[in-house]
C-alpha positions, -999 to 999 in steps of 0.1 A, spaced: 0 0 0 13 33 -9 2 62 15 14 102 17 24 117 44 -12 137 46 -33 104 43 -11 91 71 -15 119 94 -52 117 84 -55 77 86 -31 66 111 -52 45 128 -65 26 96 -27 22 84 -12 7 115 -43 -17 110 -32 -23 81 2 -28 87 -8 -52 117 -27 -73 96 4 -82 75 9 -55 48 35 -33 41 29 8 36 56 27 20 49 65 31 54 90 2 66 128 5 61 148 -31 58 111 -46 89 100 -35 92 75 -13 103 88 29 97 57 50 84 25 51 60 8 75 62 -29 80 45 -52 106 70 -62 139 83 -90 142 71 -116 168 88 -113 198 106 -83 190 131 -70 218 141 -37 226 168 -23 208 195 -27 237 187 -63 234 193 -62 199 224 -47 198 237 -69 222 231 -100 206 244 -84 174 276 -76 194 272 -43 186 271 -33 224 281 -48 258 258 -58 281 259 -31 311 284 -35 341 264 -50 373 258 -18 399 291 -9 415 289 -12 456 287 22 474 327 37 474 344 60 496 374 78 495 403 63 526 408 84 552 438 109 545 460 103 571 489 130 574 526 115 570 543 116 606 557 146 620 533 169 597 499 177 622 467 171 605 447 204 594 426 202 627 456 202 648 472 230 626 441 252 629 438 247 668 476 257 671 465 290 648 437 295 670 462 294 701 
């Protein structure tokens, strides 16, 4: 079936029936074919699944578990910024 983009706008519902059903619609813009609408296919995945079993893409890393930063200890002999802004404070 051959459709414009005016009679699609206008008959959406009726193509997408259409399409459904089994047929194919090829959408047409100043009589030149734009885009073409066929039915999905059964069982059809997302597109991250796709890609993924195209190898296209990795499956995403598992969650990392909370991090923080180690405590900044201060090499020995140099006092730690608390004890350095008490001696300021006298």
């Amino acid at each position: 079936m051959e459709v414009t983009v005016r009679e699609l706008k206008a008959q959406l519902s009726a193509v997408i029936r259409r399409v459904r059903a089994g047929e194919t619609a090829t959408v047409t813009l100043h009589r030149r074919p734009v885009v073409r609408l066929v039915p999905a296919q059964p069982g059809d995945d997302s597109i991250d699944g796709k890609l993924i079993r195209a190898g296209l893409m990795l499956t995403p890393p598992q969650p990392l578990e909370p991090w923080s930063p180690p405590p900044r200890v201060p090499p020995p002999g140099i006092p730690s910024l608390a004890d350095a802004v008490l001696e300021d404070r006298g």
